[in-house]
N, C-alpha and C positions, 0 to 999 in steps of 0.2 A: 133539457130544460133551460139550459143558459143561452143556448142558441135562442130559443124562442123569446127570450128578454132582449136581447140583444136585435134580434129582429123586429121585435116589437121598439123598440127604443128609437130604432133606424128609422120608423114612420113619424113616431110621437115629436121625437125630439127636433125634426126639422117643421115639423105643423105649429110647433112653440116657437122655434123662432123666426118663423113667417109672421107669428103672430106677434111676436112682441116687436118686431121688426119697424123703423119709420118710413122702411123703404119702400115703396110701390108692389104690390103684387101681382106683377102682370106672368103671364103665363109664363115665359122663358124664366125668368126668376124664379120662381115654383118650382120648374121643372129642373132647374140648374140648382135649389138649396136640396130637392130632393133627392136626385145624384149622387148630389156629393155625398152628403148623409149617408146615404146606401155603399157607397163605396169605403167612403172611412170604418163604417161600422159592419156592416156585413162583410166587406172585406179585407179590412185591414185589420178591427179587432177580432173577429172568428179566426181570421189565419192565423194573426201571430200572437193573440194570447189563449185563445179555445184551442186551436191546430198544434200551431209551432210548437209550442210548452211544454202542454202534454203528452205529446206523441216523442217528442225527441227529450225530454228531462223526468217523463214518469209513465214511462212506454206499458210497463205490465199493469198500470192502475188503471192506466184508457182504454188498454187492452180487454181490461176485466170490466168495464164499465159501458164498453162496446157490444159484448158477447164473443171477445175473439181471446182463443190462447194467449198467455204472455211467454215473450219471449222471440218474438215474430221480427224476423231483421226489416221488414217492410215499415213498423214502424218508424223507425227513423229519417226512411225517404218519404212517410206522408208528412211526418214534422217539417223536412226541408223544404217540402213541394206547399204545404200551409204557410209555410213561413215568408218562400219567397214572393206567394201571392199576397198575404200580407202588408208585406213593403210596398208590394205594386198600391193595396188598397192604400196606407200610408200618404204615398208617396199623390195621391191623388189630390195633398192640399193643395200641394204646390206646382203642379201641371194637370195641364185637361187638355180639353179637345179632344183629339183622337184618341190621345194615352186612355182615356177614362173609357172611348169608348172598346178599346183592345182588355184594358183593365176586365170591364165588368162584362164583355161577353165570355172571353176567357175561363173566368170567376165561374159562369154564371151555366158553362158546359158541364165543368167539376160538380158543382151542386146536382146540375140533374142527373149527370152520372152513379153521384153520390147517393139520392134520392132511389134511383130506381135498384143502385147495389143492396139499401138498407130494409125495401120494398119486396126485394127478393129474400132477403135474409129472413125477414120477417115470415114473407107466406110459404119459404121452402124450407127452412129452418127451425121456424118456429121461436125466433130469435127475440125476444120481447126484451131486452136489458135497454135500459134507459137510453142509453146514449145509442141504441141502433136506432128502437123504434121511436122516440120521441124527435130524433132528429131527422124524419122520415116530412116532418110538417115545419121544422125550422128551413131544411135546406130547401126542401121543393119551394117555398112560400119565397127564401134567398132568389133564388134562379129565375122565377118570375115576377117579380118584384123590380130588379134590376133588368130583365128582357124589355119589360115594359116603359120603364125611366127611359129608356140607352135610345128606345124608340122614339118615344115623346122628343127626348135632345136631339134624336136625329133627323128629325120629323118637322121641331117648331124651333128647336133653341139652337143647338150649335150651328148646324147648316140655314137655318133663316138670314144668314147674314150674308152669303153667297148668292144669296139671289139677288 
């Protein structure tokens, strides 16, 4: 459920400040405030406070909340592996370019990895606990979301200046 705010916010809250914005809304702009937004939020906050937190500071609650045993030593390497992409998404105010675009395909493999692991759980399993199947539409919606940004920048806004 929080993923899907969180994703949902990564849309809304750059369309607000396109909008309040005095600055010109030309395509590259758009496509560079939505980016970012997608990055800092889908990937910076999911990893290091959805991810990181949870998994490595309250491993048997995300566990139970998952549908998966607690007590599981893997949690603690998705915590580190959330965490460190986290930082990546972070770390996205303050460098771009390429970084954003290694950042958010990176990101953006995990999510559909992710997606189709929860997808499975779901229809082999039977696994219905919140945080499997509800993040079945947060993360795949992440993964294509960002695929599609990373292309538009790749497409009009960062390489448009190469030419």
């Amino acid at each position: 459920m929080i993923g899907l705010i969180v994703a949902l916010l990564s849309v809304l809250l750059p369309l607000a400040h396109l909008g309040f914005s005095s600055r010109p809304r030309t395509r590259t702009r758009v496509i560079h405030v939505l980016l970012l937004y997608a990055l800092v939020f889908n990937v910076g906050v999911i990893g290091l406070l959805f991810g990181f937190i949870p998994h490595v500071f309250f491993a048997d609650e995300a566990a139970r909340l998952i549908g998966w045993p607690p007590g599981s030593p893997f949690q603690f390497e998705v915590g580190i592996h959330d965490g460190a992409w986290g930082l990546l998404g972070f770390l996205s105010l303050w460098i771009g370019g390429s970084f954003w675009i290694a950042t958010g395909l990176g990101w953006s493999v995990f999510m559909l990895g992710a997606t189709y692991g929860h997808i499975y759980q779901t229809l082999h399993e039977g696994n219905y606990a919140p945080y499997n199947f509800l993040t079945i539409f947060s993360d795949g919606f992440i993964a294509v979301w960002l695929l599609v940004l990373l292309y538009l920048y790749c497409r009009w806004a960062e390489f448009q200046k190469r030419d």
